[in-house]
PDB file of N, CA, C and O in Angstrom:
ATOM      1  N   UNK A   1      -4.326  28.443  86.149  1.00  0.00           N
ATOM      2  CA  UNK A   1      -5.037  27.331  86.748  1.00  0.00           C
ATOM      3  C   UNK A   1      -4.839  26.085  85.896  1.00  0.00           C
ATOM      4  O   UNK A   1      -4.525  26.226  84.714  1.00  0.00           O
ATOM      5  N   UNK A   2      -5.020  24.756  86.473  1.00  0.00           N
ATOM      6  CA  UNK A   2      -5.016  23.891  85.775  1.00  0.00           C
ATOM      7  C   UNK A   2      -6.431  23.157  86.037  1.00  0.00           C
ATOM      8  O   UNK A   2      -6.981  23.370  87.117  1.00  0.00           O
ATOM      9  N   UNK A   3      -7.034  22.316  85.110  1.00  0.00           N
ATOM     10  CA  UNK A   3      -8.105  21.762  84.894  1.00  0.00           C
ATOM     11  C   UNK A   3      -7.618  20.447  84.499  1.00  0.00           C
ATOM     12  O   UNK A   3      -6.853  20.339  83.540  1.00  0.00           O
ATOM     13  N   UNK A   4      -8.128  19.129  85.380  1.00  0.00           N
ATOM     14  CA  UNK A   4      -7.738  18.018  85.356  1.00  0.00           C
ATOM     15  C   UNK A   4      -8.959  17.409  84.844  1.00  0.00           C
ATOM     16  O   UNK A   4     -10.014  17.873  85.275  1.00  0.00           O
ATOM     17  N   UNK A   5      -9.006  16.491  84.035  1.00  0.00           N
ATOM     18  CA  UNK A   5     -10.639  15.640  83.721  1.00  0.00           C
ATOM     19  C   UNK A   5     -10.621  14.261  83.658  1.00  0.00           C
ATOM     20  O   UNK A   5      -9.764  13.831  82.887  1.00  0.00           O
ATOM     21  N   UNK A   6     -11.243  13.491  84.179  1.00  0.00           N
ATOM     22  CA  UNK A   6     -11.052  11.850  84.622  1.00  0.00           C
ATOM     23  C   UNK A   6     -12.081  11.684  83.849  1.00  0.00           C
ATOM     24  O   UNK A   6     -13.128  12.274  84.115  1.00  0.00           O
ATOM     25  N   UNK A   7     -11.967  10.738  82.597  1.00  0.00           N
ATOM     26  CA  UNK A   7     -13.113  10.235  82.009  1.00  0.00           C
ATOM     27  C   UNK A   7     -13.145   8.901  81.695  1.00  0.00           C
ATOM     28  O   UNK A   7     -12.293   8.548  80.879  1.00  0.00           O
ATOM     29  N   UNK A   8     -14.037   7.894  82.200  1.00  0.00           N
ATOM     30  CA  UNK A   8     -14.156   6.201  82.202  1.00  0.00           C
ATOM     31  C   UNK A   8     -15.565   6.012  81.913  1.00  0.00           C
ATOM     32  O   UNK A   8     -16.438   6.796  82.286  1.00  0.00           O
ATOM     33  N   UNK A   9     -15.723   5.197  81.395  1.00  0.00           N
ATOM     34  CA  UNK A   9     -16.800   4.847  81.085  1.00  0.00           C
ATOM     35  C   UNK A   9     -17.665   4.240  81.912  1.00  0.00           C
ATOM     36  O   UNK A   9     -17.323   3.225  82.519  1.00  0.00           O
ATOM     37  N   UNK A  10     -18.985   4.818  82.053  1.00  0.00           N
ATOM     38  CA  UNK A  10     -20.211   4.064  82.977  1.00  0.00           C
ATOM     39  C   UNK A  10     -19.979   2.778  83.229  1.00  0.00           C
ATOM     40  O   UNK A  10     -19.239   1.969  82.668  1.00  0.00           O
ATOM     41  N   UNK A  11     -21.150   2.624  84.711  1.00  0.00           N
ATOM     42  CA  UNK A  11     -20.912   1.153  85.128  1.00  0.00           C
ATOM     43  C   UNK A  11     -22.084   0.577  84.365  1.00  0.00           C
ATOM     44  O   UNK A  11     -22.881   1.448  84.014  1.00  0.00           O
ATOM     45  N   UNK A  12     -22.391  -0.612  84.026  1.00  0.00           N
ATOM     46  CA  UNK A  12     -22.701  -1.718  83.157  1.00  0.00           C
ATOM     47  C   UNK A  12     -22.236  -1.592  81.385  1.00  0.00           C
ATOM     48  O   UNK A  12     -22.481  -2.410  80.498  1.00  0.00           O
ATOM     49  N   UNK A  13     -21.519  -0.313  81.280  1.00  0.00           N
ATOM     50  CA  UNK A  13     -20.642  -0.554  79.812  1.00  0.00           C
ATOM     51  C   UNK A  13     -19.795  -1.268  79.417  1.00  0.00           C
ATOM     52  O   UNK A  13     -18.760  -0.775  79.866  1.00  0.00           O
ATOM     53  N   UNK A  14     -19.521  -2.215  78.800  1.00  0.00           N
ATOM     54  CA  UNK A  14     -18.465  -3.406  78.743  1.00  0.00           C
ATOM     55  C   UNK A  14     -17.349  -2.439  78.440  1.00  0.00           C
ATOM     56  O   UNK A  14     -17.616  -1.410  77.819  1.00  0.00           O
ATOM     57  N   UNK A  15     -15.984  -2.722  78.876  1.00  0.00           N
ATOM     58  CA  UNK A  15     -14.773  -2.251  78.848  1.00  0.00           C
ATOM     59  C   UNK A  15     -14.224  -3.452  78.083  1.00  0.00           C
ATOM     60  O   UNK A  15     -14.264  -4.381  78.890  1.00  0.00           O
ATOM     61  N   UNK A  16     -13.875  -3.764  77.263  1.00  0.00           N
ATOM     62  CA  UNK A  16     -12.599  -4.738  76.530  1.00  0.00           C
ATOM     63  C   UNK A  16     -11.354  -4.493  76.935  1.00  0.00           C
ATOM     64  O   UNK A  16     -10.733  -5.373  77.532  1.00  0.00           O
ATOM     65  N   UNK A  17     -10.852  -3.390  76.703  1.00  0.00           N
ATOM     66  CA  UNK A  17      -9.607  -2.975  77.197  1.00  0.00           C
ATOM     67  C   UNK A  17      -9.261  -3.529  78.423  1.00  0.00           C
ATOM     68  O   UNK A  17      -8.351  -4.278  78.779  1.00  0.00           O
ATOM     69  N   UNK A  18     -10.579  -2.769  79.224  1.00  0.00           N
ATOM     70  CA  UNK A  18     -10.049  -3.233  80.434  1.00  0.00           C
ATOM     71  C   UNK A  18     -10.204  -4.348  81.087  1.00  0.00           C
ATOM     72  O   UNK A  18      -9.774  -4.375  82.240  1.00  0.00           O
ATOM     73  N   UNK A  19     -10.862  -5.575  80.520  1.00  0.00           N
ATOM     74  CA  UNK A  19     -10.829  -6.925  80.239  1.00  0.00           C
ATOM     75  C   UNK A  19      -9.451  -7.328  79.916  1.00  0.00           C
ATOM     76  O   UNK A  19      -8.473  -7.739  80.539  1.00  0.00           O
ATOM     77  N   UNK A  20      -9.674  -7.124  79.029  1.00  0.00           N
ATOM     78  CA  UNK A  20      -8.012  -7.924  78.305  1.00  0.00           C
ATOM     79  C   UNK A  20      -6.817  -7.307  79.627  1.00  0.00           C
ATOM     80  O   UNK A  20      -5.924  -8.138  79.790  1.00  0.00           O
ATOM     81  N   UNK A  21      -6.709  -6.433  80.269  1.00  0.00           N
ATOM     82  CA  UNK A  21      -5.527  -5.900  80.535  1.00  0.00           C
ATOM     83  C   UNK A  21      -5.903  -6.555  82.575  1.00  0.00           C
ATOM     84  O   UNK A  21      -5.289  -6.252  83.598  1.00  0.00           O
ATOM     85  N   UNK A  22      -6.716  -7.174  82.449  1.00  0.00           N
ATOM     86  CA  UNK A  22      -7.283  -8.038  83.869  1.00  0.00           C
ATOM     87  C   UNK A  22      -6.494  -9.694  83.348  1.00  0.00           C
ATOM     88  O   UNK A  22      -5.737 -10.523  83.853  1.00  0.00           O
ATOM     89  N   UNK A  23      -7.094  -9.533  82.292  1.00  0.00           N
ATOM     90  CA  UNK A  23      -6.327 -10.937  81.799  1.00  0.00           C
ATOM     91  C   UNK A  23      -5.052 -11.517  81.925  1.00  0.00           C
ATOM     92  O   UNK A  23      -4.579 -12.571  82.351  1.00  0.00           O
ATOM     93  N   UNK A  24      -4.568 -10.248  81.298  1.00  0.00           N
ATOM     94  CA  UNK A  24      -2.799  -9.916  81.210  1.00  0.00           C
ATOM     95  C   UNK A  24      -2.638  -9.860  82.767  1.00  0.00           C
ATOM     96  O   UNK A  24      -1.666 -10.536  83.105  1.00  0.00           O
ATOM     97  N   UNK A  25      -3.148  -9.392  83.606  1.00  0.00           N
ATOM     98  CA  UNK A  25      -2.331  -9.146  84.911  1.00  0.00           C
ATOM     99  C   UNK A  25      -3.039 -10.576  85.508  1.00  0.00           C
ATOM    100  O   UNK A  25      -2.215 -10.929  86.351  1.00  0.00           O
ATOM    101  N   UNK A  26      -4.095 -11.545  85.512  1.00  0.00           N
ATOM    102  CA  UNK A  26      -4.070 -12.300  86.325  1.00  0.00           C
ATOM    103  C   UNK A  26      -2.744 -13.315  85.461  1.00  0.00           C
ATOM    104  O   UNK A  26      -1.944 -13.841  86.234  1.00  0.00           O
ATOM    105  N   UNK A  27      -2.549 -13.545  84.114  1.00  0.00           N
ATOM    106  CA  UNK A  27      -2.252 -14.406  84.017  1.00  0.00           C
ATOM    107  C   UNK A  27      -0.118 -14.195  84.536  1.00  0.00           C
ATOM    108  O   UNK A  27       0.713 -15.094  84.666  1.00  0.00           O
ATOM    109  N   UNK A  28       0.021 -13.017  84.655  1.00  0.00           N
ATOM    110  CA  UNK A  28       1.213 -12.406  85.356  1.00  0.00           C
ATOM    111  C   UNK A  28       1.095 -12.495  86.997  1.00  0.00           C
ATOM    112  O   UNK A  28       1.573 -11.790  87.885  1.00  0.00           O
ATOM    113  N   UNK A  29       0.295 -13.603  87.016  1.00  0.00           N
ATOM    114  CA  UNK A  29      -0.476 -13.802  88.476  1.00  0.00           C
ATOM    115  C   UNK A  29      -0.194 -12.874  89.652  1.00  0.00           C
ATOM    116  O   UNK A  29       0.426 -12.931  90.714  1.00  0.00           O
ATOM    117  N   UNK A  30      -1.046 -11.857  88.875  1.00  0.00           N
ATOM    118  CA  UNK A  30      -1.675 -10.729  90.257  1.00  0.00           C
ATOM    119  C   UNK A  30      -2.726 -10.647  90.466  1.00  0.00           C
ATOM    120  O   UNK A  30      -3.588  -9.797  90.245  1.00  0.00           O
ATOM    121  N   UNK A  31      -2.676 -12.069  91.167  1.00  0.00           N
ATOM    122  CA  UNK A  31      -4.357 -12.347  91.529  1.00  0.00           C
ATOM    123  C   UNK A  31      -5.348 -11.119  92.257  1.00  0.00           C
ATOM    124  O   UNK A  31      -6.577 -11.079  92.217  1.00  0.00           O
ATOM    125  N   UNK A  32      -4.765 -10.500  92.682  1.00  0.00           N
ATOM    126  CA  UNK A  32      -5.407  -9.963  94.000  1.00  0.00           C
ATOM    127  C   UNK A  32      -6.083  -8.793  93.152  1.00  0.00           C
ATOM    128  O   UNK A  32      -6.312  -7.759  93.780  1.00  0.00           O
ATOM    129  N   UNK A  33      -6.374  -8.825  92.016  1.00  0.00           N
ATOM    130  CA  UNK A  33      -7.435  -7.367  90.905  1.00  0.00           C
ATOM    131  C   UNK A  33      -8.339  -8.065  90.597  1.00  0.00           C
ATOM    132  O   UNK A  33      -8.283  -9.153  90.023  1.00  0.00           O
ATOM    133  N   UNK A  34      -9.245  -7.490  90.956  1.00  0.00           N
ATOM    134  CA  UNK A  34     -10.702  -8.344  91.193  1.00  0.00           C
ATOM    135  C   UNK A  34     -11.376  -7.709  89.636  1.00  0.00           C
ATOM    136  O   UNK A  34     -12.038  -8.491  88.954  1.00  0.00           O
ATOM    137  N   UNK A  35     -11.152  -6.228  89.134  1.00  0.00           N
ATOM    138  CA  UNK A  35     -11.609  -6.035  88.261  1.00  0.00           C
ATOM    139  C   UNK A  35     -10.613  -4.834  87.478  1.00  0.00           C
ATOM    140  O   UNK A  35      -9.866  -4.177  88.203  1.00  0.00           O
ATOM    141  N   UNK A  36     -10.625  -4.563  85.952  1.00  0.00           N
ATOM    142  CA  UNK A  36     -10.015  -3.494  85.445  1.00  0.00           C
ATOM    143  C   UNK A  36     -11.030  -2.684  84.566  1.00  0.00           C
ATOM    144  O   UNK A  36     -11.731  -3.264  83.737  1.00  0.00           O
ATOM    145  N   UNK A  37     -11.080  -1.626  84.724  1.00  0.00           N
ATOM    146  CA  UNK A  37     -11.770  -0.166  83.618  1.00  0.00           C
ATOM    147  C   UNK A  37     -10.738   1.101  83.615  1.00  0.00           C
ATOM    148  O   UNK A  37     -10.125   1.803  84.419  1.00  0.00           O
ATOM    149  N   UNK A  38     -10.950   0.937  82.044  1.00  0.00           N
ATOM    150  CA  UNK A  38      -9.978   1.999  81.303  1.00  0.00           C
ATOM    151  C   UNK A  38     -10.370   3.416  81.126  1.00  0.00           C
ATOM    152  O   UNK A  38     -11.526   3.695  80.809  1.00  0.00           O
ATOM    153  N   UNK A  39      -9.642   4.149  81.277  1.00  0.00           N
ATOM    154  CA  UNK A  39     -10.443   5.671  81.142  1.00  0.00           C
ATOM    155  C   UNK A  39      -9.214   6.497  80.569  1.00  0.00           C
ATOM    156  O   UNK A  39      -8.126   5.975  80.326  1.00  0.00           O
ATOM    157  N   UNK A  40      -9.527   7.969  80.362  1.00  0.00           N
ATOM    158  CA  UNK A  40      -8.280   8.565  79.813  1.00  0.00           C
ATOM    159  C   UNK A  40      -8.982   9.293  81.042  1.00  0.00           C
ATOM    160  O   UNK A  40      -9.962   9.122  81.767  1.00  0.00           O
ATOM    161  N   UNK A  41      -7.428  10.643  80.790  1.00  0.00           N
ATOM    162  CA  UNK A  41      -6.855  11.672  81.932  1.00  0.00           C
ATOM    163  C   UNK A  41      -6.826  12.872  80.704  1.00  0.00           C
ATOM    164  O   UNK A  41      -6.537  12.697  79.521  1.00  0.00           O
ATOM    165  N   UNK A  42      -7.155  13.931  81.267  1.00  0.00           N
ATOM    166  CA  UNK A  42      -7.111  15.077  80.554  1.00  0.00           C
ATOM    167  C   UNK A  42      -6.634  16.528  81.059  1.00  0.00           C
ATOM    168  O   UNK A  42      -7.526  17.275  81.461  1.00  0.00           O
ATOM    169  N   UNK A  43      -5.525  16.920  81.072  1.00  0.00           N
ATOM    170  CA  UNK A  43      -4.624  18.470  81.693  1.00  0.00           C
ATOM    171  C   UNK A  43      -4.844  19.118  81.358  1.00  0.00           C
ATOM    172  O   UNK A  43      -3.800  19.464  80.806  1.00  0.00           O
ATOM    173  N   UNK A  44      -5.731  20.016  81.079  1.00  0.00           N
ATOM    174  CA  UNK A  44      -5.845  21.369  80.943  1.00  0.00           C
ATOM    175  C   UNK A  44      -4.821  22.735  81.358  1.00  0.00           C
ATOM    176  O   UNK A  44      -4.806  23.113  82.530  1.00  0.00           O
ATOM    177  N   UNK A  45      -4.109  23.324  80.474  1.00  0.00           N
ATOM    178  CA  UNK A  45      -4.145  25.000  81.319  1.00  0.00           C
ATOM    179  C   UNK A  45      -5.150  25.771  81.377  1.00  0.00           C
ATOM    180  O   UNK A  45      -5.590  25.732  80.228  1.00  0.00           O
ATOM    181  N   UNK A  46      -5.853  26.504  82.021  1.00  0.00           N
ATOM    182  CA  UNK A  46      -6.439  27.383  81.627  1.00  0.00           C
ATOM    183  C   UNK A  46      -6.054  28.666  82.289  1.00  0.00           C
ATOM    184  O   UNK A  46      -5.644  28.795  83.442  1.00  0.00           O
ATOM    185  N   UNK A  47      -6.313  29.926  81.078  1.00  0.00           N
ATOM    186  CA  UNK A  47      -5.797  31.129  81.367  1.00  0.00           C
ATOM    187  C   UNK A  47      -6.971  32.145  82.683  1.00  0.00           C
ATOM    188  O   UNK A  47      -8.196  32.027  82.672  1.00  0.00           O
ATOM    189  N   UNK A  48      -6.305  32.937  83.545  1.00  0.00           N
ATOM    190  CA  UNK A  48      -7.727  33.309  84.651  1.00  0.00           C
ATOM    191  C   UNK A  48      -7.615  32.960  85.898  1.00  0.00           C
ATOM    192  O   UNK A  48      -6.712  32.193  86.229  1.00  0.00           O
ATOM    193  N   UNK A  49      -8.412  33.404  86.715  1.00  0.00           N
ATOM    194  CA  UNK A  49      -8.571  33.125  88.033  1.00  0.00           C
ATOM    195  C   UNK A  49      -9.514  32.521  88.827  1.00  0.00           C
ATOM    196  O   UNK A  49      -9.353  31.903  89.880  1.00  0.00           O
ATOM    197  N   UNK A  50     -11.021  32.890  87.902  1.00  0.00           N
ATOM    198  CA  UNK A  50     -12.349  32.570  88.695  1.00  0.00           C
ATOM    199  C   UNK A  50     -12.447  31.342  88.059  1.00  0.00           C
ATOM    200  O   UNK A  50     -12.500  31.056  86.863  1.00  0.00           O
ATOM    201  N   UNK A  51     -12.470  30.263  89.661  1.00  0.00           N
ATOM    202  CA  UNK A  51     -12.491  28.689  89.401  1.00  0.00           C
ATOM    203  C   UNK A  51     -13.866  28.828  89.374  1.00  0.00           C
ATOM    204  O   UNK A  51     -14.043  28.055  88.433  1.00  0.00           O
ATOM    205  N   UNK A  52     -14.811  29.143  89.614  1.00  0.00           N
ATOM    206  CA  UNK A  52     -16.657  29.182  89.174  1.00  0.00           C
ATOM    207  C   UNK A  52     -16.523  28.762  87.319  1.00  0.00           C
ATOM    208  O   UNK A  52     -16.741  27.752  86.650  1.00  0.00           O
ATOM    209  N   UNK A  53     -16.050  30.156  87.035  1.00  0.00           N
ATOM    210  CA  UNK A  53     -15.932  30.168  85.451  1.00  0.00           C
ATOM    211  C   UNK A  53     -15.332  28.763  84.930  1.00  0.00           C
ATOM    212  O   UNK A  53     -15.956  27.905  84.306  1.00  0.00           O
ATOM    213  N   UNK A  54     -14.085  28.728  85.296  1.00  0.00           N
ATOM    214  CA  UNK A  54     -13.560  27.520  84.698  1.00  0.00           C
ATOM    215  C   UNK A  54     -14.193  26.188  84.838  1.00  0.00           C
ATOM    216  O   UNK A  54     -14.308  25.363  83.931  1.00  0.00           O
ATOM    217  N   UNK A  55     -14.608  26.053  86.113  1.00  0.00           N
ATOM    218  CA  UNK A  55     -15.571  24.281  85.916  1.00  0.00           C
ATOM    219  C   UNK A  55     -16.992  24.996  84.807  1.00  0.00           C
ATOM    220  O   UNK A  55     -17.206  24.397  83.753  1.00  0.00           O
ATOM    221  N   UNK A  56     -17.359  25.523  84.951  1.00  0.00           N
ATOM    222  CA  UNK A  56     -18.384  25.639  83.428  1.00  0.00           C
ATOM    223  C   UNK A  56     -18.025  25.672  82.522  1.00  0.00           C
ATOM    224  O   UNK A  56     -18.872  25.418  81.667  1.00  0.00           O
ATOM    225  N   UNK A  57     -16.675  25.969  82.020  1.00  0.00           N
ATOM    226  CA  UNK A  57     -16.063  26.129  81.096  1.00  0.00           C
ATOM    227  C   UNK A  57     -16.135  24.625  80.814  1.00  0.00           C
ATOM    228  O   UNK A  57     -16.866  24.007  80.040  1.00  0.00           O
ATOM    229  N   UNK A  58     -15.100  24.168  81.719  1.00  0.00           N
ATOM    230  CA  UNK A  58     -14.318  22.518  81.366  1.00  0.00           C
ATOM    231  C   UNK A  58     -15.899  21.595  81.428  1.00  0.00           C
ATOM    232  O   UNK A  58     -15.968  20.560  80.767  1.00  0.00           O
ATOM    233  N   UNK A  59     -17.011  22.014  82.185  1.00  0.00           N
ATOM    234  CA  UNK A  59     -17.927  21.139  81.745  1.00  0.00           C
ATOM    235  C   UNK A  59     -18.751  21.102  80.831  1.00  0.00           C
ATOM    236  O   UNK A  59     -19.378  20.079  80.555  1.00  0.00           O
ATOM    237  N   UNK A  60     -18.885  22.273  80.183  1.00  0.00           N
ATOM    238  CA  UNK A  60     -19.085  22.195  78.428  1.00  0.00           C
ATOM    239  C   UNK A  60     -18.446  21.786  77.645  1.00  0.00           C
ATOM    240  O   UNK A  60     -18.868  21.086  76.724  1.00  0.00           O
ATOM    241  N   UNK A  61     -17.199  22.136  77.824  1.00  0.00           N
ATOM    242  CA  UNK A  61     -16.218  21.350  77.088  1.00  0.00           C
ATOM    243  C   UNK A  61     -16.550  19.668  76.832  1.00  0.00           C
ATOM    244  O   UNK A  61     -16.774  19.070  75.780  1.00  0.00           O
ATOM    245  N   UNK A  62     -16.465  19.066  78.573  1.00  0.00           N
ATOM    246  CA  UNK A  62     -16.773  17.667  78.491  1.00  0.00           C
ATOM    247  C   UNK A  62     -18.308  17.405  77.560  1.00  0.00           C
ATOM    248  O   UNK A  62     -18.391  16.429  76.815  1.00  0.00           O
ATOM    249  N   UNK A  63     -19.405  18.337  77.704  1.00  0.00           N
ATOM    250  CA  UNK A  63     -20.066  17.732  77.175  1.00  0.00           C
ATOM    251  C   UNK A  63     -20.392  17.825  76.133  1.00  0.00           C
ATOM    252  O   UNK A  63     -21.316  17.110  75.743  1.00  0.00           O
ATOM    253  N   UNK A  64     -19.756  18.758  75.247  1.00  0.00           N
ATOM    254  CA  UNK A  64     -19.714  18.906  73.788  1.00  0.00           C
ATOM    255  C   UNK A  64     -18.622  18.344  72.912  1.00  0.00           C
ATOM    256  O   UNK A  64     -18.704  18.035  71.723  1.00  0.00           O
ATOM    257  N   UNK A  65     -17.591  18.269  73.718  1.00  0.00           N
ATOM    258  CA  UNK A  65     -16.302  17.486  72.784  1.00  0.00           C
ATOM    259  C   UNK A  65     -15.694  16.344  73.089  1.00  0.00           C
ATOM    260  O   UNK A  65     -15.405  15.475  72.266  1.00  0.00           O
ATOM    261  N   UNK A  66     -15.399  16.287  74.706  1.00  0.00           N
ATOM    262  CA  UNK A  66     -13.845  15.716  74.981  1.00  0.00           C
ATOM    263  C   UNK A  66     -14.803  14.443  75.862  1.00  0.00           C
ATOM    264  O   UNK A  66     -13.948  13.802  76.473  1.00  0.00           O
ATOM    265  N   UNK A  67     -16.092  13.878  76.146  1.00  0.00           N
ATOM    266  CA  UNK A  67     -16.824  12.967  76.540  1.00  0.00           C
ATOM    267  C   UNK A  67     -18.267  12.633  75.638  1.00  0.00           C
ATOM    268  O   UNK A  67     -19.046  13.380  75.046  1.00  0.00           O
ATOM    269  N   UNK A  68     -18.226  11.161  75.830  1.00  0.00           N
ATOM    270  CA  UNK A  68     -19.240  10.660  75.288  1.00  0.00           C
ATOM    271  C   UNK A  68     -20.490  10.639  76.064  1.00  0.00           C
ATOM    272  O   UNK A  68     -21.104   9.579  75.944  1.00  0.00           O
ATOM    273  N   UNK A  69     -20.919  11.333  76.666  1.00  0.00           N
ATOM    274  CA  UNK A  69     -21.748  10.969  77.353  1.00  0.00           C
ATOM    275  C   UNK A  69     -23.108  10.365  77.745  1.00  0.00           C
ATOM    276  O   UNK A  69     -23.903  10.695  78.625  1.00  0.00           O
ATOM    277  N   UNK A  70     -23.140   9.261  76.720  1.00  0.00           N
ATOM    278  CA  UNK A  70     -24.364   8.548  76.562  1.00  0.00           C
ATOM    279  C   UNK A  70     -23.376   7.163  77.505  1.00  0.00           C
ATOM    280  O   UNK A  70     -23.862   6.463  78.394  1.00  0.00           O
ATOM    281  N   UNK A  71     -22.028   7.085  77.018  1.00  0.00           N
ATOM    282  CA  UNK A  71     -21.562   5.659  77.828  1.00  0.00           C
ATOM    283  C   UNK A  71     -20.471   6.260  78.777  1.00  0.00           C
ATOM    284  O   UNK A  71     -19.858   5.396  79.403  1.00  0.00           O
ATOM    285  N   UNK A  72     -20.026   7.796  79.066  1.00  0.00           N
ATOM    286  CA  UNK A  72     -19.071   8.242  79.633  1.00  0.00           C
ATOM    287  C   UNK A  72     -19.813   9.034  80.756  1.00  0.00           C
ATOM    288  O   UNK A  72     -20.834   9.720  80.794  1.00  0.00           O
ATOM    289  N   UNK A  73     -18.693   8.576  81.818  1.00  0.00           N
ATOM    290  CA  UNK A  73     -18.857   9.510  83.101  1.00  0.00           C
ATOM    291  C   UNK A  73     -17.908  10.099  83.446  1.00  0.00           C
ATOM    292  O   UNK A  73     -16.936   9.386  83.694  1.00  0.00           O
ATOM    293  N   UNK A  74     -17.684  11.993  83.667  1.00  0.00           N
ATOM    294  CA  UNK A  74     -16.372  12.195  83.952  1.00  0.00           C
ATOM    295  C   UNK A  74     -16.443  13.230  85.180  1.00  0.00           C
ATOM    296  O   UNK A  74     -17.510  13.824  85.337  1.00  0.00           O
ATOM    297  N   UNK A  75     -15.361  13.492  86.077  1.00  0.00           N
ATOM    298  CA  UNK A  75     -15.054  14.221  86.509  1.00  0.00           C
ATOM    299  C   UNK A  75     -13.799  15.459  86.664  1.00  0.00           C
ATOM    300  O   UNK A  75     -12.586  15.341  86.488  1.00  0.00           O
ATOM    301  N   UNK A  76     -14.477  16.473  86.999  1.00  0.00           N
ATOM    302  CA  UNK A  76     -13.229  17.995  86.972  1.00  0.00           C
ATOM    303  C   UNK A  76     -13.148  18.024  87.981  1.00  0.00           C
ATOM    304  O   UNK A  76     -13.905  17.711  88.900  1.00  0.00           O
ATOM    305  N   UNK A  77     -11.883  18.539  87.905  1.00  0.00           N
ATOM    306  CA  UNK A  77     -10.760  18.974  89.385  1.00  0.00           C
ATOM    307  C   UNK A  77     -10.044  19.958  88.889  1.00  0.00           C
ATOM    308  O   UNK A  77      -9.035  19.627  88.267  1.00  0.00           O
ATOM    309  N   UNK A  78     -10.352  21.379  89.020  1.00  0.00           N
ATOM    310  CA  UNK A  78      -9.867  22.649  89.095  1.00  0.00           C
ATOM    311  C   UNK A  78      -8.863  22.737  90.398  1.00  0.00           C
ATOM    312  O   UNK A  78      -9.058  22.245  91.509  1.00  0.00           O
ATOM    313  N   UNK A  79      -7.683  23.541  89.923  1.00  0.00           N
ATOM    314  CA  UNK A  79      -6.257  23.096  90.405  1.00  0.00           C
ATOM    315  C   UNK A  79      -5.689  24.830  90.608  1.00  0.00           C
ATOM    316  O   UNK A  79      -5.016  25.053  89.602  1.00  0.00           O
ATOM    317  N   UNK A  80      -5.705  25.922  91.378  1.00  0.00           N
ATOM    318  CA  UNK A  80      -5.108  27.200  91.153  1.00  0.00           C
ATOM    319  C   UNK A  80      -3.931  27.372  91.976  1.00  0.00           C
ATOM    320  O   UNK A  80      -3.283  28.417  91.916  1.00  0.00           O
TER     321      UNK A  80
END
């Protein structure tokens, strides 16, 4: 199976990154991006079959290691 994890940061958390990289693209005038937020992507393998098991798995994971979750919001997508 694979375990996919989308993690960006909450809405009213200031993003810089993704400020600056709104900047960079209007001033490459692509006007038409009204806003930018940065997040990482996370691939998992995991070994097994029962997708039950694995999203508990990958969501402990998120909330003990691989997310902040006082300013992070993420989502899993189990993949077999």
């Amino acid at each position: 199976m694979k375990a996919i994890v989308n993690i960006g940061l909450k809405a009213g958390v200031l993003d810089p990154a993704g400020k600056a990289v709104h900047h960079a693209l209007t001033s490459l005038h692509f006007d038409n991006v009204s806003d930018v937020r940065i997040g990482k992507q996370i691939i998992m393998k995991l070994e097994g079959d029962d997708v039950k098991k694995a999203e508990e798995d990958v969501t402990k994971m998120c909330e003990e290691l691989l997310a902040n979750t006082v300013i992070e919001d993420y989502d899993i997508e189990i993949i077999k």
